[in-house]
N, C-alpha and C positions, 0 to 999 in steps of 0.2 A: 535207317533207310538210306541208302546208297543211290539209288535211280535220282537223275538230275533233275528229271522229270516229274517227279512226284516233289521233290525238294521245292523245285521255284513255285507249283501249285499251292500248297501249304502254306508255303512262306507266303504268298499274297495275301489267300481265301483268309491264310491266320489273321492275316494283319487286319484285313477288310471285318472281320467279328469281332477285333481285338476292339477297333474304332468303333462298329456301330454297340456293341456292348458300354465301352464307357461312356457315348453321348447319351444311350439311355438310363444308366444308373445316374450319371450327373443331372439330367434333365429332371430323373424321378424326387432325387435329394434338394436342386434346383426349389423346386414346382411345391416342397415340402417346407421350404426354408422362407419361400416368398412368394406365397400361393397367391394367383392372378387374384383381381376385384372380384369376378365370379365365382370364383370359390369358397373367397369369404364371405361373398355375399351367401354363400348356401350353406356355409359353417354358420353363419350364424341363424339363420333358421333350424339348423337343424339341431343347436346348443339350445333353444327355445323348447321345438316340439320335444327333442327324447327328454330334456330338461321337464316338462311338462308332465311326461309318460313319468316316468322316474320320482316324481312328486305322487303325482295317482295309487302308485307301485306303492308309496312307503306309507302315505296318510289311511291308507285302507289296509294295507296285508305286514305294515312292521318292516324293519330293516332287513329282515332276512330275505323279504320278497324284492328288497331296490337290490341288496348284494347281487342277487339269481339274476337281476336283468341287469344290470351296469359287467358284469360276467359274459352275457348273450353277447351284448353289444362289441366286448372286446374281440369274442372267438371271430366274431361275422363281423367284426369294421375294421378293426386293429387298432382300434382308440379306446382309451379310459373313460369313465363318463362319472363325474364325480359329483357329490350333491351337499351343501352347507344349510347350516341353518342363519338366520339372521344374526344369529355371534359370531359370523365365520367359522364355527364347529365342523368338523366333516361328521356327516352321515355312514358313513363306510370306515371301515378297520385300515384304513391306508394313512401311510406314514407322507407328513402332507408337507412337501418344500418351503422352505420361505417365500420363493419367487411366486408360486402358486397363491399362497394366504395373501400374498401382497394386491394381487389381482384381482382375488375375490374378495377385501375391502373395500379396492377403488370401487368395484361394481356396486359392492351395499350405496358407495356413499355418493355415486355418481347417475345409479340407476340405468346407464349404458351396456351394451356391449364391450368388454375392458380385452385387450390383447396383450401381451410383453411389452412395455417401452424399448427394450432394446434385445437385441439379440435372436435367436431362432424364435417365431415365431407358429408354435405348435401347440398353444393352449390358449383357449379362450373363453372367459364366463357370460354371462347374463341374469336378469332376476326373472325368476319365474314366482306365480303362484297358484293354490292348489284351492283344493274347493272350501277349506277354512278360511282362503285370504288369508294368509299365514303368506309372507314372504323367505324365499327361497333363493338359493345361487347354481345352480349348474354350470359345471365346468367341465367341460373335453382338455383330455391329454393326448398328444400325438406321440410316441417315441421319437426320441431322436434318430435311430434308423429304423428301418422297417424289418418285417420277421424277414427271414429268407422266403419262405411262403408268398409275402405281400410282393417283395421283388419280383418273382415267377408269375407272379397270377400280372401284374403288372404286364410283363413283357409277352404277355400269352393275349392281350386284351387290344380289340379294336387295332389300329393302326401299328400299336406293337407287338398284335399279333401274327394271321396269316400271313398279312401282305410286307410284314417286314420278313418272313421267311420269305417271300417271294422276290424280296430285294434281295436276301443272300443267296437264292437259287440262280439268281441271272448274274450276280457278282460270279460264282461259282463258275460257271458257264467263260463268263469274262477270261478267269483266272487259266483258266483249263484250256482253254486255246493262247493266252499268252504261253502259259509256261510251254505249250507245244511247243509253240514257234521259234523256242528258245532251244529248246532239248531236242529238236529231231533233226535240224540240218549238225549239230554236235557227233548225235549218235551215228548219222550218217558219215559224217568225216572219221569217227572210232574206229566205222567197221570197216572205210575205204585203206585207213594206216593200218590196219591190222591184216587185211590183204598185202598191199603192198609189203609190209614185215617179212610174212610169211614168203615170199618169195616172189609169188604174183607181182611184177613190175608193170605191167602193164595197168596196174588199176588206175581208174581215175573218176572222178568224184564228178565231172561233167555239168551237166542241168539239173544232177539231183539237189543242188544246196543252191536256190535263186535269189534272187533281191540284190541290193545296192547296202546294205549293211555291212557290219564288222567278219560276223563269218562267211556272207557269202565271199568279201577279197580273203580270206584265210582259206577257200576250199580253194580259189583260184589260184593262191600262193602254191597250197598242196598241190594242183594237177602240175604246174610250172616246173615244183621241184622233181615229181615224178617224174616229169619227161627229159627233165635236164640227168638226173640217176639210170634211170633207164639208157640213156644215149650212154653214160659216159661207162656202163658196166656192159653194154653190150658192146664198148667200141674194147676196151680192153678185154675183153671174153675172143671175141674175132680175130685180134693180136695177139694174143698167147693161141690161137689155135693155127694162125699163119703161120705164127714161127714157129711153133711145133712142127706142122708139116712140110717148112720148108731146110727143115734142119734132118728131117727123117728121111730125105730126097738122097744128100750127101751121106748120108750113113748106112743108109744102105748098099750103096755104090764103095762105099769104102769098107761094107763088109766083104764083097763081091770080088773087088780086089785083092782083102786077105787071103780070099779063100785061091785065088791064080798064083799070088805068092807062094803060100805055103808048099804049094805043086811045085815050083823049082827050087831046084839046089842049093845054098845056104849055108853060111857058116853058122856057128849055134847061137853066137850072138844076133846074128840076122832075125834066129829062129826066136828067141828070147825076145827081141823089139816087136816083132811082128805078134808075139802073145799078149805083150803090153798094149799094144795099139788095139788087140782085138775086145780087151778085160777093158780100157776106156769108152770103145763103141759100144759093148753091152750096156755100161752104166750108163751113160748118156743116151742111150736107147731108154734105158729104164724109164728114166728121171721126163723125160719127155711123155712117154704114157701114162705117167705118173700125172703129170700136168693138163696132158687132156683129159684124163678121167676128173681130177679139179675143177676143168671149166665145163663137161658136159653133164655133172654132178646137179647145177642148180638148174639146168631145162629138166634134167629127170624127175627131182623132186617138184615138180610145179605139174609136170603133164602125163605122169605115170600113175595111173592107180595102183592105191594101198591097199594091201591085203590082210587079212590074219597070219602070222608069222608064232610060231612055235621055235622060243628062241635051246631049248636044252636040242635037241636033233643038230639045231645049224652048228653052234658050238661045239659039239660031237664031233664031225665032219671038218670042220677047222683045225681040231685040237689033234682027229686024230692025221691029217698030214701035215700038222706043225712037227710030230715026234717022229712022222719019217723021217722028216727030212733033218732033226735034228740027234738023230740016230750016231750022224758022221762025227761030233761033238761028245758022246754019251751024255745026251741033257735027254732027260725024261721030262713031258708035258702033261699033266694030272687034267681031269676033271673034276671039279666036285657040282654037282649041280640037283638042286633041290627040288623038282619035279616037273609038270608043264609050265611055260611060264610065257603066256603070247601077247601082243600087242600087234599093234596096224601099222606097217611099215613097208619101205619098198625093199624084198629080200636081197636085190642084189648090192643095194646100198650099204646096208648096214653090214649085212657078209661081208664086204669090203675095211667096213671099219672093222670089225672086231678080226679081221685076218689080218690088217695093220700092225696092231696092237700087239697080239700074241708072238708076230713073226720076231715085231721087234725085242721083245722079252728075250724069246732065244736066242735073237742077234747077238746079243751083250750080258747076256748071264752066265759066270763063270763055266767050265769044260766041269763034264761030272756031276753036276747040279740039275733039280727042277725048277719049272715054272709052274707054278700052281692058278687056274683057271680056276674062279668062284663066282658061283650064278644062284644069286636068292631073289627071294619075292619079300620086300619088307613095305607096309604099309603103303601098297598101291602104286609101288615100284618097282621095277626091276635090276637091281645092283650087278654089273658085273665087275670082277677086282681081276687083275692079273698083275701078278708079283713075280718077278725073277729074281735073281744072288746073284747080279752082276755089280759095276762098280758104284753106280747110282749116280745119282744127278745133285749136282749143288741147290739147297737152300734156294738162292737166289734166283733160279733160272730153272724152276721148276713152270713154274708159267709162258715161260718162252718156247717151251719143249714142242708147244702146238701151232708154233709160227712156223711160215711153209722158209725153206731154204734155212733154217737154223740149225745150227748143229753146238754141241756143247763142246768138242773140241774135234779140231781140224784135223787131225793126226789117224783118232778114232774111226773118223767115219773114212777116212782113205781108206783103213785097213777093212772095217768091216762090210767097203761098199754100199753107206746109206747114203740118199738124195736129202734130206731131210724135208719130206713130202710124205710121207707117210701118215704122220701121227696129225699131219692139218687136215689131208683127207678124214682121216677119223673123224676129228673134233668138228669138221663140218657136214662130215652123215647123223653125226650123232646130233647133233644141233637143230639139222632140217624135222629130226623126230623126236622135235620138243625136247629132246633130255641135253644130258650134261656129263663132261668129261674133264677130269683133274685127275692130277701125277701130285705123289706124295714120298718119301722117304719111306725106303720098310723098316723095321726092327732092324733085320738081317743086313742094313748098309744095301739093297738092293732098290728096286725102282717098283714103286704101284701106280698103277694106272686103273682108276674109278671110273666106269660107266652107269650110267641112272637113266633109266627108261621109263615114262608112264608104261605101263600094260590095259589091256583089255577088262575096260568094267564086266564084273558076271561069271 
C-alpha cells in the first residue's frame, strides 16, 4: 500500500490492537496464574459441588459414568475434574503428575482445601463424601494456557466484549482523522509541486495547508520559493525577448541597406563583402527566432490546448519537405512508419521538434546518402529514431548536443550555418509532452537521435 494516508492510519489503529490485545491476553494468563480471593473463593466451592456430583456419578453408575461427566465438564469449562479414592488412587485412566498426587495427600492428611505451594496456581483439591461416607478427593486442573476457543470466548465476553469493540471503534475514528491531518496538507503540497513542475509557475499552495506546524512553514517555504522562480524565469524570459527585439530593429535596417548597396556599382570584392554581410544577418536573423520561439515555447505549453495528434501524417509532411529541400545534396529522406500512432499534444509544438531533428540529420549527413525516419508504437509508446551517415558526434558530448548555443566543433557549424538552438528547442517540446530525447552513436559512425512519446490510451 503506497497512500500515506492509509499508512499512518494502520500504523496507529495497528498499534492501538497491538496494545489492547496483549493487555487482554496478559490480564487473562494474569487472572489465571493468581486468581483474585474471589475466585478462589468460588473455585473452591465449586471443587466441592462437581466434586460431590462426580462422587454420585461413580457410587451409583461405575466409572464409566464419572469418565462421560469429568468429559462434559472439560468440553463446557476447560478444566479437568479429577477424582481419588482415599489411597490417592485416581478414579480416571489419566496419567497423574507428581505435583497433583502431592496435593491430593496434603488434602487426605490435612482435610482442607490444598492449592500448589509454589508456583502456577491452577489446581486445586478437597475432600468430598458420598452417600456411603466413604471419603473422597476431587481435584480441578486448569491448563497452563487456555484452548484458543477459551481465548476468543474470553475476549467476546462482558467488558471484553462489545464495549471493548467500541473502544476500538472510537480509537479507529481517532486514528482516521490523525492520519488526515497528516496526509492531506502533504497531498496538497504533491499536487501544488506537480503543477508548478509542469510548467504552471504560478501555482501556489496559499490557505490551503493552515496551522503553525512543520508543514504548514514547509507550504510557506514552497509559495516563497515559487514566487522567488517565477520572478527570476519571467525576469530572464522578458530579457531574451528584449534583446531579441532589439537586435531585430538593427538587422533589419542593415538588411535594407544591403539591399541600396547592392543597387550601386561595386567592385566584386565590394560585391563579395556585401554577400558576406548579407549570409551573417540571415543567420543571426535566424538564431534570434530561434530564441524566441525558446522563450514563447513554455507560455504555449501551459495556455494552449492539447489536442489528439496523428503523429505518421505530420511526419509525412516533414519528411516530405526535408527531401526537397535536400534534393540540392542528393540525400534522400525515408519514411518508415508503422500505422496510426496519436497522442495529446500541442501540434505546433512538437512539429517544431521533430522538423528540428530531421532538418538537422540532412544538415550533416554525408552528400549521396539517406536519413532514415522510424516511427513505432512499442509498449504504450511512441519511438521516433532518426539516423543520418554523417560524421557523428563524440562519445562524450552526446548529451551536450541538447544544450542551447553548443556546438561540437566551431568550424562545422560556420560552414553548415547552425545556431545550436535547435535540437534544445526539441528536447524542450519533447519534455513539455512528458517524453524523452537522447542522441546515440549509429552502427554506420552517423548520429541517432530517439524520441519517446506516451500515446493515446484506447
Amino acid at each position: 500500500m503506497q497512500s500515506l494516508f492509509f499508512r499512518i492510519f494502520l500504523y496507529f489503529w495497528g498499534l492501538v490492537i497491538l496494545v489492547a490485545l496483549v493487555i487482554v491476553t496478559l490480564t487473562i494468563f494474569r487472572d489465571q496464574q493468581y486468581p483474585p480471593p474471589i475466585h478462589r473463593q468460588l473455585a473452591q466451592r465449586a471443587v466441592v459441588e462437581y466434586g460431590r456430583e462426580a462422587v454420585r456419578q461413580y457410587e451409583r453408575h461405575g466409572a464409566a459414568a464419572l469418565k462421560a461427566f469429568s468429559g462434559g465438564i472439560r468440553r463446557e469449562h476447560g478444566f479437568t475434574l479429577l477424582l481419588f479414592d482415599q489411597h490417592a488412587d485416581s478414579l480416571l485412566e489419566h496419567k497423574i503428575a507428581r505435583g497433583m498426587r502431592n496435593i491430593v495427600i496434603r488434602t487426605l492428611q490435612s482435610g482442607n482445601v490444598e492449592e500448589p505451594i509454589r508456583g502456577r496456581r491452577n489446581t486445586m483439591a478437597a475432600i468430598v463424601q458420598g452417600d456411603s461416607e466413604q471419603r473422597y478427593v476431587a481435584a480441578i486442573w486448569v491448563p497452563r494456557r487456555p484452548a484458543p476457543q477459551r481465548v476468543v470466548a474470553e475476549l467476546t465476553r462482558g467488558l471484553l466484549g462489545w464495549q471493548l469493540l467500541l473502544v476500538l471503534g472510537i480509537t479507529a475514528l481517532a486514528c482516521f482523522a490523525l492520519a488526515r491531518s497528516f496526509a492531506t496538507p502533504i497531498s496538497r503540497l504533491r499536487r501544488a509541486t506537480h503543477r508548478f513542475a509542469s510548467g504552471d509557475l504560478s501555482t501556489r499552495i496559499g490557505t490551503a495547508v493552515r496551522g503553525r506546524n512543520e508543514i504548514a512553514a514547509l507550504a510557506a517555504d514552497f509559495d516563497d520559493m515559487a514566487t522567488r522562480i517565477e520572478a527570476l524565469v519571467e525576469g530572464q524570459q522578458r530579457l531574451l525577448r528584449d534583446i531579441s527585439h532589439e537586435l531585430r530593429s538593427p538587422l533589419t535596417r542593415l538588411g535594407i541597406a544591403l539591399e541600396l548597396a547592392r543597387t550601386q556599382q561595386g567592385t566584386a570584392q565590394q560585391q563579395k563583402s556585401l554577400e558576406r554581410i548579407e549570409l551573417e544577418s540571415a543567420r543571426m536573423n535566424s538564431m534570434i527566432g530561434q530564441l524566441l520561439d525558446l522563450t514563447r515555447m513554455e507560455h504555449a505549453a501551459t495556455t494552449t490546448d492539447r489536442e489528439e495528434v496523428d503523429l505518421s501524417p505530420m511526419l509525412e509532411s516533414i519528411v516530405r519537405d526535408a527531401a526537397y529541400e535536400a534534393e540540392e545534396r542528393n540525400v534522400k529522406v525515408d519514411l518508415h512508419a508503422q500505422g496510426k500512432v496519436t497522442l495529446q499534444a500541442v501540434p505546433e509544438l512538437l512539429a517544431q521538434a521533430f522538423e528540428n531533428v530531421i532538418r538537422n540529420a540532412v544538415r550533416y549527413t554525408a552528400p549521396a546518402t539517406r536519413v532514415e525516419v522510424e516511427l513505432d508504437l512499442e509498449e504504450g509508446q511512441a519511438r521516433i529514431r532518426v539516423c543520418d551517415q554523417g560524421p557523428g558526434v563524440p562519445e562524450g558530448e552526446l548529451e551536450k548536443l541538447f544544450t542551447p548555443f553548443y556546438r561540437v566543433a566551431e568550424a562545422r557549424e560556420r560552414h553548415t550555418g547552425g545556431t545550436g538552438i535547435g535540437l534544445a528547442i526539441a528536447r524542450r517540446a519533447v519534455e513539455l509532452h512528458n517524453g524523452s530525447i537522447s542522441a546515440a552513436r549509429a552502427d554506420s559512425g552517423g548520429l541517432v537521435v530517439e524520441i519517446i512519446l506516451p500515446v493515446v490510451d484506447g
